[in-house]
Legacy VTK file of the C-alpha trace (Angstrom):
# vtk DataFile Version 3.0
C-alpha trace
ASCII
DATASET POLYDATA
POINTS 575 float
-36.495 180.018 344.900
-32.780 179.305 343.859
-31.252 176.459 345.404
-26.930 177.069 345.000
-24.888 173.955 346.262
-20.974 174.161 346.827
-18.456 171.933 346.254
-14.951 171.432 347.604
-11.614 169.358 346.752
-11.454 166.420 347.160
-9.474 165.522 350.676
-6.508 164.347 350.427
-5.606 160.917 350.806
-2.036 158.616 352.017
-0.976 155.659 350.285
-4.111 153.506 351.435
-6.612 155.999 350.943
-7.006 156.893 354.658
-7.895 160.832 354.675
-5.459 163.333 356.093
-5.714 166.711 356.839
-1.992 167.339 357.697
1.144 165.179 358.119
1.888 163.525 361.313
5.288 162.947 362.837
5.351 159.772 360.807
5.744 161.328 357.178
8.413 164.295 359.106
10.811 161.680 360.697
10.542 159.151 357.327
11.358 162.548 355.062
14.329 163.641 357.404
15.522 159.730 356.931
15.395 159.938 353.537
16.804 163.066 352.779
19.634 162.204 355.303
19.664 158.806 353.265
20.587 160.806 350.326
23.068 163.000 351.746
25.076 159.940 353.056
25.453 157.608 350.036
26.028 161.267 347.932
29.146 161.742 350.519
29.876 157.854 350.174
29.779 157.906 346.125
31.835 160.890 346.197
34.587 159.486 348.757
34.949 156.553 346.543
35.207 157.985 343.122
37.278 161.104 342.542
35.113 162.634 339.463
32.428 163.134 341.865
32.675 165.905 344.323
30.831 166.078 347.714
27.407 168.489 347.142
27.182 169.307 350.396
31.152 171.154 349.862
30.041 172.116 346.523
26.924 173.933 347.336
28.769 175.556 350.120
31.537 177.050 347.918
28.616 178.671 345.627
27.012 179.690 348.451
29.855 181.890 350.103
30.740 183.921 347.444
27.517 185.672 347.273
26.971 186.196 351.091
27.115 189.970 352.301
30.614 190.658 352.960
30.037 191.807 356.493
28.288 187.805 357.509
31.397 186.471 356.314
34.094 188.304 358.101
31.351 187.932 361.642
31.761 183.770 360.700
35.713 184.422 360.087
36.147 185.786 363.464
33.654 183.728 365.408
34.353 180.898 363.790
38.382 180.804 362.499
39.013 177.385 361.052
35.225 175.917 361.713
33.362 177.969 359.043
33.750 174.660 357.397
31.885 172.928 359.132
29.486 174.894 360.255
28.665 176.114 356.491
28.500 172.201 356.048
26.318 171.427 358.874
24.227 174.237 358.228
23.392 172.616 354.310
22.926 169.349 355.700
20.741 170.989 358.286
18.403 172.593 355.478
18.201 169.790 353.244
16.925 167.524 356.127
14.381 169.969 357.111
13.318 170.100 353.349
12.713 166.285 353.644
10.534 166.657 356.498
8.289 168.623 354.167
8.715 165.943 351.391
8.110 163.368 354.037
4.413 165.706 354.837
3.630 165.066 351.475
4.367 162.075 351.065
1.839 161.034 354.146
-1.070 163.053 352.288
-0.377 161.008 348.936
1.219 163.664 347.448
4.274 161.179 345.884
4.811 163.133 342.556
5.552 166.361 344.634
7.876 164.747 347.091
9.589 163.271 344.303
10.430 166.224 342.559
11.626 167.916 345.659
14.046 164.751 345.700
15.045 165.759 342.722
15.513 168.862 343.469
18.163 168.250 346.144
19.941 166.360 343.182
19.716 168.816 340.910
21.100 172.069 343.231
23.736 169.418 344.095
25.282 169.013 340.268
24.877 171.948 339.346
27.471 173.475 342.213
29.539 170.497 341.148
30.050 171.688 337.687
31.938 174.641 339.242
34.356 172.239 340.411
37.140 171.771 337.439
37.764 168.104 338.883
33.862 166.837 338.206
33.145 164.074 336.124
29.249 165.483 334.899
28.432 161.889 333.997
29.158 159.545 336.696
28.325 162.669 338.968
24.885 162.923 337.488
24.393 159.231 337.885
25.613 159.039 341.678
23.307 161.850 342.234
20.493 160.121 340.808
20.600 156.893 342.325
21.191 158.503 345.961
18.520 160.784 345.448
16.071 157.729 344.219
16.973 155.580 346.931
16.498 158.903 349.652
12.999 158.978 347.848
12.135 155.373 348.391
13.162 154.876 351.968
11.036 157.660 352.963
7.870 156.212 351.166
8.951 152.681 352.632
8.818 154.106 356.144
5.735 156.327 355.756
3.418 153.856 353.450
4.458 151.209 356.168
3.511 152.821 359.134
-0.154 154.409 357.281
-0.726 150.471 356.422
-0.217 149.141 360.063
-2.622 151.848 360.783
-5.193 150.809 358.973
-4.938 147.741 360.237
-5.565 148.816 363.610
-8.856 149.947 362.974
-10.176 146.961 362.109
-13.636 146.494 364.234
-12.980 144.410 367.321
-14.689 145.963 370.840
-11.448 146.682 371.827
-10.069 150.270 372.348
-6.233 150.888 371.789
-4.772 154.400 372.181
-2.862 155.890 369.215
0.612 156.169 369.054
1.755 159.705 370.252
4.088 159.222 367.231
0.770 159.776 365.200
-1.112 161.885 367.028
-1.421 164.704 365.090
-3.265 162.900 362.169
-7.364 163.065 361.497
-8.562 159.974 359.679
-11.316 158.440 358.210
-12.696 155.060 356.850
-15.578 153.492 355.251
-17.078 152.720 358.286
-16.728 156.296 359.907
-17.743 157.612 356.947
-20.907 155.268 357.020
-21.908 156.609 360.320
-20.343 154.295 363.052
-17.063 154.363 364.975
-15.369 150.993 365.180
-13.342 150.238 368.372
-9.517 150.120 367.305
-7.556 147.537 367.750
-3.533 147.320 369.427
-1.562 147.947 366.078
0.538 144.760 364.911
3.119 144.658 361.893
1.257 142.849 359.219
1.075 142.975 355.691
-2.368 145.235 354.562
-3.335 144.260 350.804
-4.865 147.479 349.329
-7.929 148.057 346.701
-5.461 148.119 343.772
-4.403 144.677 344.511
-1.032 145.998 345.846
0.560 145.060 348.856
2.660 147.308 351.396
4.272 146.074 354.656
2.567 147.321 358.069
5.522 148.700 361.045
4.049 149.319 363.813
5.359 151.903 365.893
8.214 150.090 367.335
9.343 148.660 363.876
8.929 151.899 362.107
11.293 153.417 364.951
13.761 150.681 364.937
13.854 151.040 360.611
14.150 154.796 360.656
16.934 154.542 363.003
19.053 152.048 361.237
18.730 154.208 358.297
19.664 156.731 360.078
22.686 155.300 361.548
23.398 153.926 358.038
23.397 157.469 356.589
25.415 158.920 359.514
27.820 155.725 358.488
28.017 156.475 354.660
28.854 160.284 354.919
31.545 159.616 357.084
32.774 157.154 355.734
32.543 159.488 352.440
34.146 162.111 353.914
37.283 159.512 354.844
37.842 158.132 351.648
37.264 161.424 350.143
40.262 163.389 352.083
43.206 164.189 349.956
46.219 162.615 350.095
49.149 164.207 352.399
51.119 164.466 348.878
49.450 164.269 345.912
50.195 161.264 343.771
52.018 162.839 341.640
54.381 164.271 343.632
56.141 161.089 344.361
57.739 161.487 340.712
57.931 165.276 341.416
60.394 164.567 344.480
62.504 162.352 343.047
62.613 164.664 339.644
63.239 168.143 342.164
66.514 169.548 340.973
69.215 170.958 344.079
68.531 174.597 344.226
71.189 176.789 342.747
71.136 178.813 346.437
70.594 177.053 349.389
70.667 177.315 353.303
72.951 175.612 355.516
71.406 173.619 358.403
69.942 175.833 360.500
72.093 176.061 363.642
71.023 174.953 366.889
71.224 177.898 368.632
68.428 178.756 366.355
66.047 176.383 368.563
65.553 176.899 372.468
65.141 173.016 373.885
61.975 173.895 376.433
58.919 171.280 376.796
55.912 172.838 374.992
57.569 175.184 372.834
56.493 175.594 369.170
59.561 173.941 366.959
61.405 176.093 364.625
59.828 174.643 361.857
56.360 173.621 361.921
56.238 170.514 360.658
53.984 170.067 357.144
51.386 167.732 358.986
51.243 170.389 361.642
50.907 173.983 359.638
48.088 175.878 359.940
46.130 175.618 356.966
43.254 178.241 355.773
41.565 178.916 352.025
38.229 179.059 350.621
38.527 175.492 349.166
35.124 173.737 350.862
35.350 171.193 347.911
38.648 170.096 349.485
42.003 171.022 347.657
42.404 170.865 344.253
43.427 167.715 342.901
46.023 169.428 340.216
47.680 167.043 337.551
51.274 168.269 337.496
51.856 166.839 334.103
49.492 169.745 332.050
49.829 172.287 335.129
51.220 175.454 333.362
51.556 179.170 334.956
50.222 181.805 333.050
51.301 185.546 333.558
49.811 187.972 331.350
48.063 191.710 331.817
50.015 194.631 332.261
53.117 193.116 330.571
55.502 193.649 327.175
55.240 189.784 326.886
52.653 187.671 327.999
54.403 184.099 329.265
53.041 180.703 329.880
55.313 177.749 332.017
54.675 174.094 332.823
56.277 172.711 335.738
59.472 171.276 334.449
59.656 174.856 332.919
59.822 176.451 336.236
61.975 174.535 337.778
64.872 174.901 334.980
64.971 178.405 335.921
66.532 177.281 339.097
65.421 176.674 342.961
66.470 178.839 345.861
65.772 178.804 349.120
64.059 180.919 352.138
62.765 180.593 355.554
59.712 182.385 355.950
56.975 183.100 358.455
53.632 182.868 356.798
50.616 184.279 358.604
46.839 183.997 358.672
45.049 187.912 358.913
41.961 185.932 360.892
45.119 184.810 363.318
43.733 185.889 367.193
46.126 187.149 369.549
48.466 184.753 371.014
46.252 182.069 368.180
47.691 179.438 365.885
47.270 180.325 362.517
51.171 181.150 362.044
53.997 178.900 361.116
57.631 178.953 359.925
58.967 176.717 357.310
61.842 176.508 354.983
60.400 176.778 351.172
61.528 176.091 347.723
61.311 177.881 345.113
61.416 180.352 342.066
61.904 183.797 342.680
59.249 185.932 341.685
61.040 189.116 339.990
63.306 187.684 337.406
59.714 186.449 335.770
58.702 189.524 336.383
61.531 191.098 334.789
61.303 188.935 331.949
57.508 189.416 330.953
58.205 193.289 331.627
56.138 195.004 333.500
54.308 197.832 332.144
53.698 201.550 334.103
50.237 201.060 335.366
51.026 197.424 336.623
51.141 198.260 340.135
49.382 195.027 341.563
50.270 191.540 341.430
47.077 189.442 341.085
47.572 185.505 341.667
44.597 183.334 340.884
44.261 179.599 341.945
42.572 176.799 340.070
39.501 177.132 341.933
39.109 180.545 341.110
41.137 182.274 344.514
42.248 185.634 344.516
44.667 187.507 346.053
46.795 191.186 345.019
49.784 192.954 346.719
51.326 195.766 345.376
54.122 194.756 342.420
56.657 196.701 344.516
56.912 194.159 346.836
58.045 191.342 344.440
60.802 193.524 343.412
62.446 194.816 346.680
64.609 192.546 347.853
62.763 190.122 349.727
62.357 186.419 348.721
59.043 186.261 347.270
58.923 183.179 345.346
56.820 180.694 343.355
57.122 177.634 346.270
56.971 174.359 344.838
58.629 172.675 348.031
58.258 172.986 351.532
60.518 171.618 354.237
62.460 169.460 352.182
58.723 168.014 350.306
57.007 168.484 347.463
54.289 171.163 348.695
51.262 168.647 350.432
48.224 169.142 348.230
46.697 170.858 351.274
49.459 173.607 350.947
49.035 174.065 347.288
51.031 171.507 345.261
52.096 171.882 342.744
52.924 175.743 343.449
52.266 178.847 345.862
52.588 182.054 346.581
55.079 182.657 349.340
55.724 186.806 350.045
57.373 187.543 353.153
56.258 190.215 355.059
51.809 189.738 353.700
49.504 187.966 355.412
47.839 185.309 353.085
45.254 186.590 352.145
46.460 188.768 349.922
49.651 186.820 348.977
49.291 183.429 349.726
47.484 182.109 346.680
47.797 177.734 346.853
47.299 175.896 343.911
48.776 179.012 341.918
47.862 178.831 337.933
47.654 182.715 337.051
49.384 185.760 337.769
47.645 188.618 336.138
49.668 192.591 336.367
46.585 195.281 336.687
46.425 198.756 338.459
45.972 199.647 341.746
42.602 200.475 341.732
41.445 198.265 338.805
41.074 195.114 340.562
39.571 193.925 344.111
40.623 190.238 345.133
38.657 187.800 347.319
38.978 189.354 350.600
39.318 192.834 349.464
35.443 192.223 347.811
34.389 191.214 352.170
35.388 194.613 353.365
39.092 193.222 354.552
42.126 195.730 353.984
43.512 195.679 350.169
47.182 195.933 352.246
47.717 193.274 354.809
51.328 193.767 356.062
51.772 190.765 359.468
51.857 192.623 362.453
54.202 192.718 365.225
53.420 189.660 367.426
54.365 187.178 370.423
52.419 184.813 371.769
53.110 182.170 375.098
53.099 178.286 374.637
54.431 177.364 377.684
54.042 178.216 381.549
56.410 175.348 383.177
55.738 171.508 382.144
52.610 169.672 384.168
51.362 171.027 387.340
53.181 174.578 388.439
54.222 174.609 391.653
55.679 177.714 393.467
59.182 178.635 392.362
61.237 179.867 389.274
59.045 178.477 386.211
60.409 178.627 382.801
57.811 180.397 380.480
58.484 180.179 376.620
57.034 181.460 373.333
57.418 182.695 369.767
57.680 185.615 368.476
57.717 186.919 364.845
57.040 190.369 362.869
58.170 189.460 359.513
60.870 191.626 357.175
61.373 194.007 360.075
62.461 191.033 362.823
62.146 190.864 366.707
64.811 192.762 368.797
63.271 192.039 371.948
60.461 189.870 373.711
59.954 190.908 377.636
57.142 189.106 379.976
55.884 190.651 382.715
53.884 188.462 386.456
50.945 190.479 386.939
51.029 193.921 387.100
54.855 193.937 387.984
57.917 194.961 385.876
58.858 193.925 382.713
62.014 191.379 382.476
63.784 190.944 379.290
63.228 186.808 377.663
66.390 185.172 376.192
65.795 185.033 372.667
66.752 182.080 369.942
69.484 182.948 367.170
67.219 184.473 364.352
67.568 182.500 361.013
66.836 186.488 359.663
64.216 188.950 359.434
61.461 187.432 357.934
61.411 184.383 360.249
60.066 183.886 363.817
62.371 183.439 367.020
61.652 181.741 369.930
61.759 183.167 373.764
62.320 181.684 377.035
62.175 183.528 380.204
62.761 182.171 384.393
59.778 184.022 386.168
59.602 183.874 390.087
55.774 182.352 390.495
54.196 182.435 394.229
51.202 180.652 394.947
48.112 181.116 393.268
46.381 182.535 390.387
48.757 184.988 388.314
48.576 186.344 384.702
51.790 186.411 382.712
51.914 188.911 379.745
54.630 188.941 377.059
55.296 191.652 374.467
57.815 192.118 371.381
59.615 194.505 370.266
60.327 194.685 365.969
63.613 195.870 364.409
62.511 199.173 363.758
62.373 199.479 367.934
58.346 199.748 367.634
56.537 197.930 370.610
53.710 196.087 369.373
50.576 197.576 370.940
48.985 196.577 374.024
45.335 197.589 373.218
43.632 194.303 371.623
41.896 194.661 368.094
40.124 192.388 366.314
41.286 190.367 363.786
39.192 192.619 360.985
39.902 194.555 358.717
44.188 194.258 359.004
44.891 191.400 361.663
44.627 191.709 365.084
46.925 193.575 367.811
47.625 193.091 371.806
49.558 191.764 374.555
49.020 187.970 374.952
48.016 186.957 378.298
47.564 183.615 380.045
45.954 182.746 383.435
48.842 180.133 385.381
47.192 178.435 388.422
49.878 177.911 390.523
49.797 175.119 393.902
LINES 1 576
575 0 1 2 3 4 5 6 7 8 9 10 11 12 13 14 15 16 17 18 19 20 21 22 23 24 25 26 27 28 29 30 31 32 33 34 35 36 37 38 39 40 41 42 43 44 45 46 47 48 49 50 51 52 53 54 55 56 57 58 59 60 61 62 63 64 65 66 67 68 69 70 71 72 73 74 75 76 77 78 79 80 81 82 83 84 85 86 87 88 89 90 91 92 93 94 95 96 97 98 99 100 101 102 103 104 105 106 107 108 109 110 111 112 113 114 115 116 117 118 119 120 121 122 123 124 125 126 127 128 129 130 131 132 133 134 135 136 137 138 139 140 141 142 143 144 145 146 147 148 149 150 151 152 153 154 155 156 157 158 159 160 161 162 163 164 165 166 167 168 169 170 171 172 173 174 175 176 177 178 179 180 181 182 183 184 185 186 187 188 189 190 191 192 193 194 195 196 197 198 199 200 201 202 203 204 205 206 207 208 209 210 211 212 213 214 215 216 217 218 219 220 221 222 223 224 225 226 227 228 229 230 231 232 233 234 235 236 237 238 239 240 241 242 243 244 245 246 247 248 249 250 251 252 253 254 255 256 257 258 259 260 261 262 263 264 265 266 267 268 269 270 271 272 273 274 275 276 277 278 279 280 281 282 283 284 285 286 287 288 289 290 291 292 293 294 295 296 297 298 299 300 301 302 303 304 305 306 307 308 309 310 311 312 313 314 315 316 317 318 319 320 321 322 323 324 325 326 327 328 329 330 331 332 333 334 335 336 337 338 339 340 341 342 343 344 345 346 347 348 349 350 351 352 353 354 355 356 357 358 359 360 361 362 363 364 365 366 367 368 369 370 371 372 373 374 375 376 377 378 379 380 381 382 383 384 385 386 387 388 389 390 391 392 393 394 395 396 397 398 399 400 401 402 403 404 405 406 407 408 409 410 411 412 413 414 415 416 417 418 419 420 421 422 423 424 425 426 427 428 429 430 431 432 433 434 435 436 437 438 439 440 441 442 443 444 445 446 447 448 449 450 451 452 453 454 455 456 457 458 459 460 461 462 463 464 465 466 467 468 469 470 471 472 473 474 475 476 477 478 479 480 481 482 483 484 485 486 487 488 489 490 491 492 493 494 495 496 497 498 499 500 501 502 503 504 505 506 507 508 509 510 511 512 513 514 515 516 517 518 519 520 521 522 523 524 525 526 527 528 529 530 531 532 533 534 535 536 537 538 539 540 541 542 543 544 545 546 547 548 549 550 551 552 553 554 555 556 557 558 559 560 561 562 563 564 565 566 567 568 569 570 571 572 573 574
């Protein structure tokens, strides 16, 4: 007769030895608290030193670029100007649920392997970082560290604390206490189960438990382990914004203080613009958007750029007889002119935001173009920033007559660093995003077909001329009431111009809008129209017409793949 006997693993064990089959809440909430630990000092380190980036940005800006084309034009058009923080939320949200899991593990007695999934946060975290041209490696890697360390500890703090006040619950003492649902899904054991009786338990307390190895951890009971998870909570929640604060760029980099005051007086400039240029109605979109107030879209989840002006230089090479370089001072010797343009986002939603006028500064694009000398084949203009943006236009365009230009000014200012100081892209005519490169430092001649930019690569249109487009801002001021209302707008459809704007009540006729003097073609104009309102709910429509005599369409169409077309509407309630 054979007698076979089986053995299994060993169970496994928390801090104090207790046996546990699988985490409870307790290890779940303490992981989530330290993970979300780590994520806030992370965002506070890198608000207060600039050589450390934000991971949670970083990761996100590695992330993007390899996401199917197709999921990131659905998030451009759902989301506009909030992929940011979604994408960011959506991180955070990950690595917190990945601490939950350390947090399991750390309940079973598993330390080592929630540690090095601690460390694994850290690690993803630098290593996006280093794609950032602005990181400091060494004080990044040592912020990263400690905040990943300190995540690690909490957690065990919270979870060792609460499996101690456990055990201390079960000592024998004929009375019965009902666990905490916040533990419920735990199985335990102890030397006297395991011996064959079943001691009573008793109410848990918060005392200090002195374990086998002669080490002692503090006992929370239930209430105490909930009020210390929650102020670390709160205290994370309180770093990371404070990190993203501190961390916001400045309106105007610090730099450009000294760039102002060195800013020589363009050799062409614009008179004043006149004030029949500007309609005076309440509501109404200004003229010129003010910096603080322009619309502002680019790939930069890190945050802009922080570019030191002083060893800036422009490189344009490629398809040319003579491949140039130019520092800053070296640009603006070749003299400043200046243009009022209408820039334009392609993600921009009918009768949406992302538009603004402005009057720029700046060096015009085809002398340098001239000068390097373009050769045949060179039939797209390819500007890169200094985090790696793309954008191409055809090399025609530079050289037609228009003002494209290198901006290095805007509205009187040194470009804000949001708006690409020290230098942009400005094209009149192109929607950004395949003209509009910020934080210029490369212009690179190729053919045609021999080069697909950032947008082009996400299944947008390689040509993205702006669209013919009006859009209301204002029904009346306050409350309508019955009675001749003043509705007001802008309207814009740049290098060809507006010739008309009408609006139209309802379903009724159309009625011509006064228009504002245009500055020229490539600039917006403003509209005002008296329409006769009767009580209750109408819809007032407006529509432009271009300088070419073409009605924009009235059929809306998304934003994707060329910008979006239609009649703006709005719904007036009127008493």
């Amino acid at each position: 007769m054979t007698t076979s006997t089986s053995t299994s693993a060993a169970p496994a064990r928390d801090a104090i030895g207790t046996v546990r089959t699988r985490p409870s809440m307790v290890g779940r909430v303490a992981g989530v608290v330290g993970a979300g630990a780590s994520l806030g000092l992370a965002e506070l380190f890198a608000g207060l030193s600039a050589g450390v980036p934000s991971l949670v940005d970083a990761v996100a800006a590695q992330v993007v670029p390899i996401l199917p084309g197709g999921l990131v034009t659905w998030a451009i058009e759902t989301l506009g100007a909030s992929d940011r923080l979604v994408i960011g939320v959506t991180i955070a949200a990950v690595v917190l649920g990945l601490g939950a899991v350390a947090g399991g593990m750390l309940e079973r007695g598993r330390d080592a392997e929630a540690a090095t999934m601690f460390a694994g946060f850290g690690l993803v975290g630098v290593v996006a970082a280093t794609a950032d041209i602005a990181t400091d490696l060494v004080t990044t890697v040592v912020a990263v560290v400690a905040a990943s360390v300190l995540g690690f500890l909490l957690a065990r703090f919270l979870v060792r604390g609460r499996a101690a006040n456990r055990a201390s619950s079960r000592v024998p003492t004929g009375a019965g206490a009902a666990r905490s649902r916040i533990d419920e899904p735990a199985t335990t054991t102890d030397d006297a189960s395991s011996a064959g009786s079943t001691p009573a338990t008793a109410p848990a307390t918060t005392m200090d438990v002195t374990r086998t190895d002669g080490r002692t951890v503090v006992g929370l009971d239930r209430r105490r382990f909930l009020a210390a998870a929650g102020t670390v909570g709160v205290g994370a929640v309180a770093a990371g914004a404070a990190g993203r604060m501190l961390g916001r760029p400045p309106a105007v980099a610090p730099a450009a203080a000294a760039v102002a005051e060195n800013l020589p007086t363009p050799t062409s400039t614009l008179p004043p613009a006149p004030a029949a240029a500007s309609l005076d109605v309440p509501g109404l979109t200004p003229l010129f958007v003010p910096n603080d107030d322009f619309y502002r879209i680019d790939t930069a989840l890190t945050g802009p750029p922080a570019v030191d002006v002083t060893t800036w230089r422009l490189r344009i090479h490629g398809m040319v007889g003579e491949e140039r370089s130019f520092g800053f001072e070296e640009l603006l010797d070749r003299g400043l002119v200046e243009s009022d343009v209408t820039i334009a986002c392609v993600s921009n939603k009918v009768g949406g935001g992302l538009v603004g006028n402005a009057r720029w500064t700046g060096i015009p694009l085809a002398p340098l173009l001239d000068e390097v000398g373009v050769l045949d084949g060179g039939t797209q203009l390819v500007g890169r920033s200094v985090d790696g943006f793309t954008v191409g236009f055809p090399t025609d365009i530079a050289r037609d007559g228009r003002d494209a230009m290198i901006a290095v000014a805007m509205n009187g200012d040194p470009l804000p660093v949001a708006h690409g100081f020290p230098a942009r892209l400005i094209v009149p005519g192109l929607y950004g995003y395949v003209s509009a490169t910020k934080w210029l430092s490369d212009i690179e001649l190729t053919g045609w077909d021999d080069f697909d930019a950032y947008w082009i690569r996400r299944t947008w249109s390689k040509e993205g001329p702006i669209k013919t487009q009006s859009r209301i801002d204002a029904v009346g001021s306050g409350q309508v009431t019955a009675g001749v209302t003043s509705v007001a707008g802008v309207a814009w459809a740049p290098t060809r111009g507006i010739e008309q704007v009408e609006v139209r009540l309802d379903d009724g006729p159309w009625q011509d809008a006064m228009l504002s003097q245009p500055l020229n073609d490539t600039t917006w104009v403003q509209w005002q129209a008296d329409v006769d309102l009767p009580a209750g709910d109408h819809t007032v429509t407006v529509r432009a017409t271009d300088g070419t005599g073409t009605i924009q369409p009235e059929p809306h169409k998304p934003e994707h793949p060329d910008g979006a077309e239609g009649w703006h509407q709005v719904r007036v309630g009127v008493a």
